[in-house]
N, C-alpha and C positions, 0 to 999 in steps of 0.2 A: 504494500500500500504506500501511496507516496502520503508526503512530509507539508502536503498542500494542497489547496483548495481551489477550483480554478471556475469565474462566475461573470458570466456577461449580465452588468450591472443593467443593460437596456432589457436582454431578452429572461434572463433567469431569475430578476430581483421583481417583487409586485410595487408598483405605483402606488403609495402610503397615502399621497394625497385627498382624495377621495373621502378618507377614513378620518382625515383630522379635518374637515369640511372646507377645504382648500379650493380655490376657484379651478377649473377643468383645464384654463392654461398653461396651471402649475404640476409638475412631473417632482415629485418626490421618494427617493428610494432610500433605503436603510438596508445594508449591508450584512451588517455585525451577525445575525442569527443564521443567516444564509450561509456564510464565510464558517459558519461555526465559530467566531468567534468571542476569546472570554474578557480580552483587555484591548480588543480591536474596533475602533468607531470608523466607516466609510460609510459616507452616504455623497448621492449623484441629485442634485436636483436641476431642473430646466425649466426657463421661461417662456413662452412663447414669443414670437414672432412680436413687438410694439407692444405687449402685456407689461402693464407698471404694477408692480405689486400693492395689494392696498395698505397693509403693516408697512410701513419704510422708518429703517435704523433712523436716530437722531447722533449728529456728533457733536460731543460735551467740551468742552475746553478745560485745562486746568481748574478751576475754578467750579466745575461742574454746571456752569450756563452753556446755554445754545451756543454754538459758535455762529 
């Protein structure tokens, strides 16, 4: 038996999205259970084509205000 795991994250991983009620042009995949793994985080996600996500990060300054 080999020593690894070998997983096409498009065709062999399921689209998680869906499940965490994520809009249809968001592609989310999670690796880690697939890969069998215990201390391994991989995950693949994809936007669509002009899709703006509607959650968008904020960037904080030193200071902790908006920049």
């Amino acid at each position: 038996m080999s020593g690894y795991t070998k997983k096409n994250l498009k065709k062999d991983v399921e689209n998680q999205a869906p499940k965490f009620g994520m809009p249809e042009e968001l592609e989310a995949r999670f690796a880690r259970t697939p890969l069998g793994g215990e201390t391994l985080g991989l995950s693949h996600m994809k936007l669509a084509p002009n899709f703006s996500h509607p959650v968008r990060p904020q960037a904080r300054g030193a200071g902790g205000g908006l920049r």
